[in-house]
C-alpha positions in Angstrom: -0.2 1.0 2.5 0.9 2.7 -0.8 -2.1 4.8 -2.7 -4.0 2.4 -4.8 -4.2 2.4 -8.8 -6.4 1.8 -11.2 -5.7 -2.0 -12.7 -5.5 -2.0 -16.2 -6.4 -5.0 -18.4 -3.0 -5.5 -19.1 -1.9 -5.7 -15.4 -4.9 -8.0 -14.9 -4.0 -10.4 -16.9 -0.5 -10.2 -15.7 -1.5 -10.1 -12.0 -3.7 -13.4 -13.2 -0.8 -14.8 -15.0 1.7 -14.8 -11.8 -1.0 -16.1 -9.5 -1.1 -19.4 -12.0 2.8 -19.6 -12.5 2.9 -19.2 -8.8 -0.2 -21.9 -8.0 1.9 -24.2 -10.2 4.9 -24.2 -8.3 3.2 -25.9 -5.6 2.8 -29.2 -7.6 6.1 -28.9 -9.2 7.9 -28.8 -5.9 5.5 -32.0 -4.7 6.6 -34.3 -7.4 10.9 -33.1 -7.0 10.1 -34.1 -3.6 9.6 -37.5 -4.4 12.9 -37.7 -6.0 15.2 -35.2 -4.0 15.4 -33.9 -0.3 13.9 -30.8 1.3 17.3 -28.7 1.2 18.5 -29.9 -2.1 15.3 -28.8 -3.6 15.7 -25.2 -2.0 19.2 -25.0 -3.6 18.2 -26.0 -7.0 15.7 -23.6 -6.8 17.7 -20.6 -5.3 20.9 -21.9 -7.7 19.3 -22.5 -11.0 17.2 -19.2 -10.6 20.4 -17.2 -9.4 22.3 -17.7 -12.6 19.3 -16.8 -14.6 18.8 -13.5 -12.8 22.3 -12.8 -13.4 22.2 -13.5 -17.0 19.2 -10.8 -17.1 21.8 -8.0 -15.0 24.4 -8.7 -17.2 21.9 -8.0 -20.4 20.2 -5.1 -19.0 23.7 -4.0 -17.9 22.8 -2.6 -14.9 25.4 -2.3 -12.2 26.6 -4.8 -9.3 27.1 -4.2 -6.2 30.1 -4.2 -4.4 29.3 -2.7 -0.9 29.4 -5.8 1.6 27.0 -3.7 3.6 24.5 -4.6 0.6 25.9 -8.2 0.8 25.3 -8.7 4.1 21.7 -7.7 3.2 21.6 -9.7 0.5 22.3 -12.9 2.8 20.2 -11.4 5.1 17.2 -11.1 2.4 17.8 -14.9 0.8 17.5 -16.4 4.9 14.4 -14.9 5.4 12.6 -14.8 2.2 14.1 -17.9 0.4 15.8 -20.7 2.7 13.2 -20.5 5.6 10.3 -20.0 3.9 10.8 -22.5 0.4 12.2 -24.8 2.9 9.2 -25.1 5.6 6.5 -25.0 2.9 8.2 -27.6 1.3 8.9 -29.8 4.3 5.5 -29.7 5.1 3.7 -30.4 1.5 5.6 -34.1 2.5 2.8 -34.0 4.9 -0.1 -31.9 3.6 -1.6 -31.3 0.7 -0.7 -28.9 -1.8 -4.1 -27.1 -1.8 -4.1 -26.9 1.8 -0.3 -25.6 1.8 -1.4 -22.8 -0.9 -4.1 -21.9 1.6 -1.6 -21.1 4.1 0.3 -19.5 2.1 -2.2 -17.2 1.9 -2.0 -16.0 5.2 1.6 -14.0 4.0 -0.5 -11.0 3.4 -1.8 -11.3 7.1 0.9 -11.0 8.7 2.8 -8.6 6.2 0.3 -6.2 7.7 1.2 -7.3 10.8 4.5 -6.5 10.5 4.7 -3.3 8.7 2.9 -2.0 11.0 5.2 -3.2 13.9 7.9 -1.9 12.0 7.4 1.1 10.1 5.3 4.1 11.3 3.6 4.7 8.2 1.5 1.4 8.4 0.0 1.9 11.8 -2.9 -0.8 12.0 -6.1 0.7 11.4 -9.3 -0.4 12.3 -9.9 -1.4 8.8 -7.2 -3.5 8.7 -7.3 -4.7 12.2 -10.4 -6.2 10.7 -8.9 -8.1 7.7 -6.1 -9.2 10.2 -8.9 -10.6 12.4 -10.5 -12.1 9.6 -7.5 -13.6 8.1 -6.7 -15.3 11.7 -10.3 -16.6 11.8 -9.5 -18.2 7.7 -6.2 -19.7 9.1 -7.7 -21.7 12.0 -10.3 -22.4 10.4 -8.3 -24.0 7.3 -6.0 -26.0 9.8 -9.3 -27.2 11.8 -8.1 -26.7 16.1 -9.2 -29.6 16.8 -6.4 -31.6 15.6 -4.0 -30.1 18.1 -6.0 -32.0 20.9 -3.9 -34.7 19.0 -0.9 -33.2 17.9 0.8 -35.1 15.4 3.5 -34.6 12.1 0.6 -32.9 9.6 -0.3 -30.1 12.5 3.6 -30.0 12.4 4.0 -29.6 9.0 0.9 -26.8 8.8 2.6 -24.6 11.6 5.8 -25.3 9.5 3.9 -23.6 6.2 2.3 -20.8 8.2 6.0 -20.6 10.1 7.0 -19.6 6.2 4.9 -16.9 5.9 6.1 -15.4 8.7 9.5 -15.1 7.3 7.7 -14.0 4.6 6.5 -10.8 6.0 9.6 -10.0 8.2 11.7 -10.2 4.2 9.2 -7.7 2.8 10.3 -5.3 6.0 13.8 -6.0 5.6 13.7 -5.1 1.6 12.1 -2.2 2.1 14.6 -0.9 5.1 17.9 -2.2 3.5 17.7 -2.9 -0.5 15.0 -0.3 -1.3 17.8 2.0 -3.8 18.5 -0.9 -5.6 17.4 -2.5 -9.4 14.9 -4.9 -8.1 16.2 -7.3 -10.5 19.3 -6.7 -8.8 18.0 -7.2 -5.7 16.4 -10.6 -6.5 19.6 -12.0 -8.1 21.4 -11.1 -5.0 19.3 -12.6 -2.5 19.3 -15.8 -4.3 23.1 -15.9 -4.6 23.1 -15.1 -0.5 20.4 -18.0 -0.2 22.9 -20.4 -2.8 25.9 -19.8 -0.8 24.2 -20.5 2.7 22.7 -23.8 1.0 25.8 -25.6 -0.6 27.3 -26.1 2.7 23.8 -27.1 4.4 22.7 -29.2 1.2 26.0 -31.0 1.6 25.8 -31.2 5.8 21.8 -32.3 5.7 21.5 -34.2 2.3 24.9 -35.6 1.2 26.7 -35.1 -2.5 24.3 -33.3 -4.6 23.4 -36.2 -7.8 22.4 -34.3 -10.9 21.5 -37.9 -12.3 17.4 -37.0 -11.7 14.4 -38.4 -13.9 13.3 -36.3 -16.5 10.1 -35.7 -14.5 12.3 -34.3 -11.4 14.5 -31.8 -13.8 11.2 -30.4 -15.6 9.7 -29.9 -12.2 13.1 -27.8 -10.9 13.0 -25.8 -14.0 9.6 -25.3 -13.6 10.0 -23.6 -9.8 13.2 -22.2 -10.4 13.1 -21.1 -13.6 9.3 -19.8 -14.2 8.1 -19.7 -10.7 10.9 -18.2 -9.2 13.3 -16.2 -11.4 10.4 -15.6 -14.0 8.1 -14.6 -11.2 9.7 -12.4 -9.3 10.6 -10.2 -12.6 6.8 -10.4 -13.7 6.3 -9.7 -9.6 8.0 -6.1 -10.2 6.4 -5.5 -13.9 2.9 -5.9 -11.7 4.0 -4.2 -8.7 4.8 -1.1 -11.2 1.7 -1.5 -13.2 -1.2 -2.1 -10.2 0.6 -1.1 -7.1 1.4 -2.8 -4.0 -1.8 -3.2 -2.9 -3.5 -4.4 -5.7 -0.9 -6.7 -6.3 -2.0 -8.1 -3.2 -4.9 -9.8 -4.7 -2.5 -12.5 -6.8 -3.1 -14.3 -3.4 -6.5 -14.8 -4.3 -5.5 -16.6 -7.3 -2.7 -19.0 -6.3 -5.4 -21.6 -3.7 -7.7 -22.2 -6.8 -4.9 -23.0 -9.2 -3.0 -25.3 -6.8 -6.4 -26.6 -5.9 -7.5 -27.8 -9.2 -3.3 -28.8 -10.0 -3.4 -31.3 -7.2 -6.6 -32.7 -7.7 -6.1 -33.4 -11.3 -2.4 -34.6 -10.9 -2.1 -36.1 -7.1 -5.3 -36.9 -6.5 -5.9 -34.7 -3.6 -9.6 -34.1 -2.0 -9.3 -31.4 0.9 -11.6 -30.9 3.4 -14.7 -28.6 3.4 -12.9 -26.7 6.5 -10.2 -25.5 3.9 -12.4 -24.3 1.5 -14.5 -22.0 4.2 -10.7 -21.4 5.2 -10.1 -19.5 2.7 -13.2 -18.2 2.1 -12.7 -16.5 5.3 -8.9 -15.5 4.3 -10.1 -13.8 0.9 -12.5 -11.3 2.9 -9.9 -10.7 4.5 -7.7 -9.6 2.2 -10.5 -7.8 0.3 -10.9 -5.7 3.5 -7.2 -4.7 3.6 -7.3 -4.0 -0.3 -10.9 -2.8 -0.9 -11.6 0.4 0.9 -10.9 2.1 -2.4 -13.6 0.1 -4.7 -16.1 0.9 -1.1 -15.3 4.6 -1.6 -16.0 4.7 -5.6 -19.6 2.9 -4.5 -20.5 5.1 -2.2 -19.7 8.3 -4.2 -21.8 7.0 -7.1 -24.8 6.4 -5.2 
């Protein structure tokens, strides 16, 4: 992991601000999937978000890519870290709740590690973080409670299908980094959105049928809400932190998303999770704070 920074007030309360844009998203996508399928929803939120992006490129003028080797990434990029992902977690909040599905979410981090250090040999896995790993495991299994998988049924589905997300999750983060890594990362964004809108069309049309645009008003607010704000909004706020706090502070927005989308789907759904989810993720915070905190251990010690 990249050397850790100092978090200033104005990155905290930008690293708070994406973790509440991003617990939102949860309930947004929950009430558009009342009105609109699973892969329609993915395309209006890789569509809408695309064009916005694009707008921003064109403003900023920076320059476009022609190479289809970086196309071919870009598709690539939008697979794993827009259609699989956006279109498991939201299959599976049909099933589960959307505090529960933030929990999971959670686990990203996990296995980010996991895969960095599978792929690149500058994030070997360290005892240190073979021990947030372990504890992050111990938080997942915990949230999803074993026991139901004596009975197998659609909601243990739909929780493998969320975790399943976070997996492609991780492997995008490895991908970026080997194969978009030179470019503008607003570029890069806008890019993989476009790959994931032009794999989507077809597959919206195939899976869904015609694509109506005559939606409640609720419906259209919660699109521009997840593809406007939490998606095209957030991943340019996702780079400003990523400058400001580093990669592995910026880590700890994961710590923020659960309590939003908690207390969102509570208030609005009327969800009441389980005390299992709670110690869930109790047990997935410590371990993120064992991949991220060696530095704050370190300044302790030095003090004493």
């Amino acid at each position: 992991m990249s050397p850790q920074k100092t978090i200033s007030p104005r990155a905290w309360a930008e690293l708070i601000l994406l973790g509440v844009i991003w617990g939102g998203s949860f309930l947004s996508i929950r009430i558009a999937l009342d009105e609109i399928p699973v892969v329609t929803l993915v395309l209006h939120r890789c569509g809408w978000a695309a064009l916005f992006l694009w707008g921003v490129v064109l403003l900023m003028r920076l320059p476009v890519p022609k190479e289809p080797r970086i196309w071919g990434a870009f598709l690539v990029m939008g697979l794993l870290n827009n259609i699989i992902p956006f279109g498991l977690m939201a299959w599976g909040q049909l099933y589960i709740e959307t505090g529960l599905t933030s929990i999971l979410n959670a686990a990203t981090a996990i296995f980010g590690v996991i895969v960095a250090a599978l792929v690149f040999a500058d994030e070997r896995l360290t005892a240190r973080k073979a021990l947030g790993v372990a504890l992050g495991f111990l938080g997942v299994a915990t949230a999803i409670g074993l026991e139901q998988f004596a009975n197998f049924d659609i909601r243990s589905t739909a929780q493998l299908a969320v975790l399943a997300g976070t997996v492609s999750y991780a492997f995008a983060s490895a991908w970026a980094r080997l194969k978009l890594s030179g470019l503008p990362p607003q570029v890069a964004a806008a890019g993989m959105l476009t790959g994931s809108t032009l794999c989507l069309l077809p597959a919206a049309l195939l899976v869904d049928g015609p694509v109506s645009l005559s939606l409640e008003t609720g419906t259209w607010l919660s699109i521009a809400y997840f593809s406007l704000i939490a998606t095209a909004g957030a991943y340019l706020l996702y780079y400003r932190v990523l400058a400001l706090a580093g990669s592995g502070n910026l880590m700890l927005v994961t710590l923020i998303i659960p309590p939003v989308a908690i207390l969102l789907g509570a208030w609005w759904l009327g969800e009441e999770l389980k005390p299992q989810a709670y110690a869930g993720f109790a047990l997935l915070a410590a371990g993120l704070m064992v991949l991220n905190g060696k530095p704050v251990l370190r300044r302790k010690r030095t003090r004493n």
